[in-house]
C-alpha positions in Angstrom: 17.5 13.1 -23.2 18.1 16.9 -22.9 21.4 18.0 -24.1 23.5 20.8 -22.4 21.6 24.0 -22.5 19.4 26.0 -20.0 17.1 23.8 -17.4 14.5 25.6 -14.9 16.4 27.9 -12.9 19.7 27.4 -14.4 22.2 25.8 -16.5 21.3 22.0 -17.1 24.1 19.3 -16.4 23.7 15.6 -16.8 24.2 13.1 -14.3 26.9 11.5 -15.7 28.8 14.8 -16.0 28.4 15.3 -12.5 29.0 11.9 -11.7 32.2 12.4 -13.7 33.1 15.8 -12.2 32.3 14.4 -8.5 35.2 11.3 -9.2 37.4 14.1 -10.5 37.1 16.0 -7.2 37.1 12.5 -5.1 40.4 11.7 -6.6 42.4 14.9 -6.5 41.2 15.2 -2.7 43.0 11.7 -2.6 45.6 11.9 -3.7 45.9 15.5 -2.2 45.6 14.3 1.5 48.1 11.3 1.0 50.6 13.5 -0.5 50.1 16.2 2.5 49.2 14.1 5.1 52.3 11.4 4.9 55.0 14.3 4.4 54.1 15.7 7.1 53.2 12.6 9.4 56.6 11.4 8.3 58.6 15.1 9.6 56.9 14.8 12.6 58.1 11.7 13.4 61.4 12.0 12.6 61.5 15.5 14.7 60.2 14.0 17.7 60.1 10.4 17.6 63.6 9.7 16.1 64.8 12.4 18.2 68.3 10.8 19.3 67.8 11.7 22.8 64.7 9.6 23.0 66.0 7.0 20.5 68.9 6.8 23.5 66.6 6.5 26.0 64.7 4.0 24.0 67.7 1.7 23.9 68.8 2.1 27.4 65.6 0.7 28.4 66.2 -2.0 26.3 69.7 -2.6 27.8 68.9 -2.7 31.1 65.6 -4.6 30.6 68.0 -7.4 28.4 70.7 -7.3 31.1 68.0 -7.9 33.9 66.7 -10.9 32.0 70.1 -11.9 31.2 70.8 -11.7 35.3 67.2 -13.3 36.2 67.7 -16.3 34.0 71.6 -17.0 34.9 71.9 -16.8 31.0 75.3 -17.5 29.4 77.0 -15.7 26.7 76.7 -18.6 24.1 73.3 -19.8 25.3 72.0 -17.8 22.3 67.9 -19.7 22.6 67.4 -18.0 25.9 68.2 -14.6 24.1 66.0 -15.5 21.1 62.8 -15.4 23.7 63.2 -12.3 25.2 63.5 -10.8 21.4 60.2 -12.8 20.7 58.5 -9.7 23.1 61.1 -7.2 21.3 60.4 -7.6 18.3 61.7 -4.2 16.8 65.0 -4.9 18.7 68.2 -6.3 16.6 70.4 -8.0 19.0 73.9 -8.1 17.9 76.9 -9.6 20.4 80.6 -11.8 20.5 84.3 -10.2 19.8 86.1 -9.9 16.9 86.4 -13.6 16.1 82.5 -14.6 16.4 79.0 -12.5 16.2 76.0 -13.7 16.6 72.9 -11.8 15.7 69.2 -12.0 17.3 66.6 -10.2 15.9 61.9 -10.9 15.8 63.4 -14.0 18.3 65.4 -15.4 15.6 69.1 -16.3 15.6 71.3 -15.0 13.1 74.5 -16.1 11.6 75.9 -13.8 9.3 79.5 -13.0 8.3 78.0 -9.1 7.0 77.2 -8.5 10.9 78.2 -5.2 12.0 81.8 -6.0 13.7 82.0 -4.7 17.2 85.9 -3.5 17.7 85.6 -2.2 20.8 83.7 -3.8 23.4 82.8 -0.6 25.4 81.8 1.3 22.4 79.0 3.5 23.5 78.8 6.1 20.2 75.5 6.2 18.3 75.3 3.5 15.4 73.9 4.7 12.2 71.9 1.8 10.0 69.3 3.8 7.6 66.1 3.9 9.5 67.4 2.0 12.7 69.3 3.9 15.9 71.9 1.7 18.1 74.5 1.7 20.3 76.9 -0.9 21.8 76.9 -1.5 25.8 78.5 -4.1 28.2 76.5 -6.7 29.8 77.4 -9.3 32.0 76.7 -12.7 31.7 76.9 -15.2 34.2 80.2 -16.7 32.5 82.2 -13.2 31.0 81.2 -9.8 30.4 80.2 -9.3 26.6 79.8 -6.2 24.2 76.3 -5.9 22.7 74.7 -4.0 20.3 71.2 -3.4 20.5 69.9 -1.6 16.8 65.8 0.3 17.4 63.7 -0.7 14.4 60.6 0.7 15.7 61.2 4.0 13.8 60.3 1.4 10.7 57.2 0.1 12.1 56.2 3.9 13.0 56.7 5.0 9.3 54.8 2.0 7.9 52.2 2.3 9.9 51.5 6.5 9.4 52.1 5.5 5.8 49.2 2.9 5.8 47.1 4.8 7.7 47.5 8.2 5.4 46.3 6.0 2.5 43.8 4.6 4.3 42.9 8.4 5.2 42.8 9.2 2.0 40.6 6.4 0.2 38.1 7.0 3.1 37.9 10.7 1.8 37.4 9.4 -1.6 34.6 7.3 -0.2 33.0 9.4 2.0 32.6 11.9 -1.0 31.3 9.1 -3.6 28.6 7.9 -0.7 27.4 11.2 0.1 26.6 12.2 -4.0 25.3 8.6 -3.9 23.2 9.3 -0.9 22.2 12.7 -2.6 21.1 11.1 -5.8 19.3 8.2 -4.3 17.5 10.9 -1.9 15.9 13.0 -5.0 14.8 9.3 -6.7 13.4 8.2 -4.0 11.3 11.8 -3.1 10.5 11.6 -6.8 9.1 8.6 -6.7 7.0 9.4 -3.1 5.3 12.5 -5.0 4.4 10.0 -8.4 3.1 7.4 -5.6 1.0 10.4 -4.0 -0.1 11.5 -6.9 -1.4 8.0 -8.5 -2.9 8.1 -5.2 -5.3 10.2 -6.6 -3.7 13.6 -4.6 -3.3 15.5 -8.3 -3.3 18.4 -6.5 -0.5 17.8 -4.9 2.7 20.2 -6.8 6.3 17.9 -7.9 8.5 20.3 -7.8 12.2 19.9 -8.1 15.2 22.6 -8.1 17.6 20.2 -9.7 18.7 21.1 -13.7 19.9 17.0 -14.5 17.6 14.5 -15.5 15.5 13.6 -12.3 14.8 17.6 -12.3 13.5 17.4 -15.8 11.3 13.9 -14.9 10.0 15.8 -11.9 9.0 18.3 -13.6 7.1 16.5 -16.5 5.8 14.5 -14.3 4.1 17.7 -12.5 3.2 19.2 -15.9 1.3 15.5 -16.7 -0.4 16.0 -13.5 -1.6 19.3 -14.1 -2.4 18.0 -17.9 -5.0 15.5 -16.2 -6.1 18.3 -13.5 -7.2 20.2 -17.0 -8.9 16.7 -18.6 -10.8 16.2 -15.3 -11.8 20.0 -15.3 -13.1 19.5 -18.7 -14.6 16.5 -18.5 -16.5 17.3 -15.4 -17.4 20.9 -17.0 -18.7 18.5 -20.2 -20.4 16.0 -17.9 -22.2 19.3 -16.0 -23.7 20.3 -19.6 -24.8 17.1 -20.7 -26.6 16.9 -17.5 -28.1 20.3 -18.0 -29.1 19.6 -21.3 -30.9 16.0 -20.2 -32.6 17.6 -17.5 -33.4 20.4 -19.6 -34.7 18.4 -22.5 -36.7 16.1 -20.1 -38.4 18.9 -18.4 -39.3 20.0 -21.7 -40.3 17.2 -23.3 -42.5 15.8 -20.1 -44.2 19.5 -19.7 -45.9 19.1 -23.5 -45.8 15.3 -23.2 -47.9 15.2 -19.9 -50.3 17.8 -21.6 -50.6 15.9 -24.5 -51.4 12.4 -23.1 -54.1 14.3 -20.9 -55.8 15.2 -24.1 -55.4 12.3 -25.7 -56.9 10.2 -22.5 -59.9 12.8 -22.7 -60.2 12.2 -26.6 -60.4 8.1 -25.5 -62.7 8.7 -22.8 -65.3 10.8 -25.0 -64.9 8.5 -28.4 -68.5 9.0 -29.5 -69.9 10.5 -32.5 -66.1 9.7 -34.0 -65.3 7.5 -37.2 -63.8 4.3 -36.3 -60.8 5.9 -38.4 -60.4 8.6 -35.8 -60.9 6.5 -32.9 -57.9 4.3 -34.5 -55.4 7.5 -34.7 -56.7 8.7 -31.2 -55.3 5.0 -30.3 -52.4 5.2 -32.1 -51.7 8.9 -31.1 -51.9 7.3 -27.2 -49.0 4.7 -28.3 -47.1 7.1 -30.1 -46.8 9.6 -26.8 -46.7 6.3 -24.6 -43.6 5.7 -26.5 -42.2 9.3 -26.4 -42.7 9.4 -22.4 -40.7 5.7 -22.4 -37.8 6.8 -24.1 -37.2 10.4 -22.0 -37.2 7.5 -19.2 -34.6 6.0 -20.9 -32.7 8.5 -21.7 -32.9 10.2 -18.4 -32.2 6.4 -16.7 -28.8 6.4 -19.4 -27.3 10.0 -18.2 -27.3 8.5 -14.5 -26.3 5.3 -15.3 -23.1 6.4 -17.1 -22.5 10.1 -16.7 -23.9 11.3 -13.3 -21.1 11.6 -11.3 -22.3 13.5 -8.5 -20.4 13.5 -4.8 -23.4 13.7 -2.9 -26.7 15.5 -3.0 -28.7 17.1 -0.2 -30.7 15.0 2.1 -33.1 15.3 5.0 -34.2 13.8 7.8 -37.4 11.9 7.7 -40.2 9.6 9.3 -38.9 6.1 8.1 -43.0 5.0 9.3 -44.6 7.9 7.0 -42.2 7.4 4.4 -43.0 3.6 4.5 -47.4 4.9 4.5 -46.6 7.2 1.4 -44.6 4.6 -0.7 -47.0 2.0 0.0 -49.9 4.5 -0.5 -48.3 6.0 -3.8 -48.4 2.3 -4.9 -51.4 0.3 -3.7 -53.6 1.3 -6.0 -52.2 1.1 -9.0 -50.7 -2.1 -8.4 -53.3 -3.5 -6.8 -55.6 -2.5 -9.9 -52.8 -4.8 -12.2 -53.8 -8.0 -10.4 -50.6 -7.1 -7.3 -50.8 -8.0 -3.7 -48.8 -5.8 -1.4 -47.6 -6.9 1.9 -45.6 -4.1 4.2 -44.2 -5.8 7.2 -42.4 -3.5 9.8 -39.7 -6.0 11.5 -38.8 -4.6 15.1 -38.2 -1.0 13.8 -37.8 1.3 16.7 -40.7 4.2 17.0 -39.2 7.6 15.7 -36.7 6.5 13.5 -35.9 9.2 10.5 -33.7 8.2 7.7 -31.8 10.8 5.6 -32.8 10.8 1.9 -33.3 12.9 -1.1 -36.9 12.5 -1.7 -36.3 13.1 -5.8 -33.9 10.2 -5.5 -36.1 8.1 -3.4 -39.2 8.2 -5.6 -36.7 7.5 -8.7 -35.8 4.4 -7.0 -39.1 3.1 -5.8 -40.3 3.9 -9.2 -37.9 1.8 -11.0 -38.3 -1.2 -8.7 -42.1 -0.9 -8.9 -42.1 -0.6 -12.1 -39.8 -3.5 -12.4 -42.1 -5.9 -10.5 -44.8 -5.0 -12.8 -43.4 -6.4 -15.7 -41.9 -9.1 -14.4 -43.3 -10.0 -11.3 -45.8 -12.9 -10.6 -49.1 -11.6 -9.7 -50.3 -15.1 -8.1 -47.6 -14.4 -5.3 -47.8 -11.2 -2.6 -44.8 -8.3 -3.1 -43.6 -8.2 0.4 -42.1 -4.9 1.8 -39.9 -5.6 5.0 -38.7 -2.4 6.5 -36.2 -3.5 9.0 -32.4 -1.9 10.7 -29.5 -2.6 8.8 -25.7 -2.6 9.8 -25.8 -1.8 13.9 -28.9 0.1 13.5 -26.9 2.9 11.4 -29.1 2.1 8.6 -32.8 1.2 7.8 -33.2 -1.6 5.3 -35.9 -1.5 2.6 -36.5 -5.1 0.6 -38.7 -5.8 -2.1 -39.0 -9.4 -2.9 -41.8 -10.9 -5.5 -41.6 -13.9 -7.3 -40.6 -13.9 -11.3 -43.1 -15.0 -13.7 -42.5 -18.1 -15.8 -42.9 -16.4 -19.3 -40.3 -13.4 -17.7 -37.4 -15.9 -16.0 -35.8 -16.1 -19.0 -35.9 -12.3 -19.8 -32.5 -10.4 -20.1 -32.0 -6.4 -20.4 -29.6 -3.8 -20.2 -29.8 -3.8 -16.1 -29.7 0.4 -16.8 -32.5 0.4 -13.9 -30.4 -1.7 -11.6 -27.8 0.8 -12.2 -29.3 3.9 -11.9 -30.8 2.7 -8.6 -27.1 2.3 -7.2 -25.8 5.5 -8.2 -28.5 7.5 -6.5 -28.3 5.3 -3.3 -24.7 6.5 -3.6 -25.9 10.2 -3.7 -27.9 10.4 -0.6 -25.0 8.1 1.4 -26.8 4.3 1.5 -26.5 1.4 -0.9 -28.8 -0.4 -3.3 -28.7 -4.0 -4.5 -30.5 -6.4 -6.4 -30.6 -10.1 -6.7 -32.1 -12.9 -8.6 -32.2 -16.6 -7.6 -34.3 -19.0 -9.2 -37.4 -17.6 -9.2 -37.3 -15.3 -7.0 -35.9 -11.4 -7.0 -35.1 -9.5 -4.3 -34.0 -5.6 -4.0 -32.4 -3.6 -1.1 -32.3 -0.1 -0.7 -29.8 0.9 2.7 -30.7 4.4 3.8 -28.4 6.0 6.4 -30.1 6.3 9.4 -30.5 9.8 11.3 -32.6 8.9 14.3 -33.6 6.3 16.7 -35.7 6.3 19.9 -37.3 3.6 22.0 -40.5 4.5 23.4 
């Protein structure tokens, strides 16, 4: 983990110091508002709520809603239950009423007995009553057997004060909240877009930037993250600048090596064609000369088979259009000879092929292939059974299908190799946009080359 010190851009802090810092601010705001907020709630209500001429209006209201109740019900003065229920709905009203001998005192609908009752000495007192947070004064109301004094005490400036209390600390908390969810949000809004650019990235977009302005740690993973991408970009520059060479230098050497090589096994077949008036010594190195050069020419094959096996790695290479029917005459022409001088049988079938179809190919490519599959079935084809050729559509008629199928021969079933041929063949169907694939079952072996088709017309 980085310590304190200079980040990208500026000075680096940690999360948990801004963490730390953000609860700092969260609290002081906190406590800030509720010490503001209920001060000045409080003044407000005591300037205009508890302002006496509306705490006297208050309780007249209340007087002459109790004294019509009173009148509507026929209520008594010592019926004290029927006075409870109206201060059930009045719930901030204390109800205090009686003489000098007896008080009785009603208050949230209950009744209440209590020798510390404020004593009412004169029953037409109408003065304000002072009782800490409470207003009330004293009034006369008849009953339907005697006039009685009654004092009615307003405890709603109480309620009022509890409730601005409450709801200032409530105010407050939320701030503190509030603030603590929106660093949250902020935090969890980087991690997540960090993690969206890694997902891109391992997506296989490497040139895709991560960048990040932020000097904490999700700043400093952003931006080793970026400097891991561009450390691949760099690998994958290399290695593709590495792959190019070797490729060069295969090519190279097997152009080389083939020039000389095709010379040399010309002179040699002339120096075995005209054998007379040589020593049975010579004739045997002439021989041997022919294997040795045989053997040179199989392993530039090889060799040249290996690099695009495992290291060409080639997009795509240029194609053209062309006659699927005179590509099928020239492969089979190329072929029918030679194979046909081996002991072969070939059989070219055309199955329902539209006239005028072209297929796009990369005619180095193609012969590649067809050379490696030939040259497959001759060493390990029967030569009892026909090689069929089928040229046929493939997918939808977006592709023409090429299959070779022979028979394997008995003394060959149980022959393994390195499949480098099988291989080869896929990556350069790759190349010009088809697909190649080769099967085996039982006895018999069967290869198809899928060439992306270009053209089609029915005549």
């Amino acid at each position: 983990m980085k310590a304190e010190g200079e980040g990208k851009g500026g000075l680096f802090v940690s999360l948990r110091l801004k963490f730390a810092m953000v609860l700092i601010i969260s609290a002081l705001m906190m406590i800030s508002i509720a010490l503001l907020l209920i001060p000045v709630a409080a003044r407000l209500i005591t300037q205009y709520y508890m302002e006496p001429s509306r705490m006297d209006a208050r309780l007249d209201d209340y007087i002459l809603d109790f004294s019509d109740y009173v009148a509507a019900g026929n209520i008594t003065s010592d019926d004290a239950a029927s006075m409870a229920k109206w201060s059930m709905y009045h719930r901030n009203v204390h109800l205090v009423f009686g003489g000098n001998d007896a008080q009785l005192g009603i208050f949230g609908g209950e009744i209440l007995e209590d020798d510390n009752l404020p004593v009412i000495d004169d029953p037409i007192l109408t003065d304000n009553i002072s009782m800490g947070a409470a207003a009330g004064n004293t009034y006369a109301v008849r009953f339907s057997d005697r006039v009685c004094t009654v004092s009615i005490m307003d405890y709603s400036g109480v309620t009022v004060y509890n409730a601005v209390y409450m709801g200032g600390i409530i105010t407050a908390m939320s701030v503190f909240f509030l603030i603590m969810v929106l660093y949250y949000h902020s935090q969890t809004k980087a991690i997540m877009r960090l993690s969206a650019d890694v997902e891109r990235v391992s997506g296989g977009a490497l040139a895709a930037p991560i960048e990040s302005k932020r000097n904490d740690e999700i700043g400093g993973l952003a931006r080793d993250v970026d400097t891991m991408r561009t450390t691949i970009l760099q690998k994958m520059e290399e290695e593709k600048n590495a792959r190019e060479a070797n490729g060069q230098l295969i090519t190279s050497m097997s152009h080389d090596i083939r020039t000389p090589l095709t010379t040399l096994l010309g002179y040699v077949e002339l120096l075995q064609n005209e054998c007379e008036g040589m020593t049975e010594e010579q004739v045997t190195y002439v021989k041997l000369c022919a294997e040795k050069a045989g053997q040179i020419k199989e392993l530039s094959d090889k060799l040249f088979l290996y690099f695009w096996a495992y290291s060409a790695k080639e997009e795509r290479v240029d194609t053209e259009s062309c006659d699927i029917l005179l590509l099928g005459e020239q492969i089979t022409g190329d072929w029918t000879v030679p194979m046909e001088n081996e002991g072969f049988v070939l059989s070219v079938q055309m199955d329902r092929l539209p006239a005028n179809t072209h297929v796009l190919v990369n005619t180095e490519c193609l012969r590649r292939i067809i050379d490696n599959i030939f040259d497959n079935i001759r060493k390990y084809a029967h030569r009892e059974h026909p090689v069929e050729i089928t040229i046929s559509q493939g997918f939808r008629g977006r592709q023409i299908c090429l299959t070779f199928s022979n028979r394997i021969a008995d003394t060959d079933r149980k022959t393994t190799g390195t499949h480098i041929g099988h291989k080869t063949c896929e990556n350069m169907a790759k190349l010009m946009g088809g697909r190649f694939e080769a099967r085996t079952k039982g006895d018999s072996f069967s290869a198809r080359l899928y060439l992306p088709a270009s053209h089609m017309s029915q005549e």
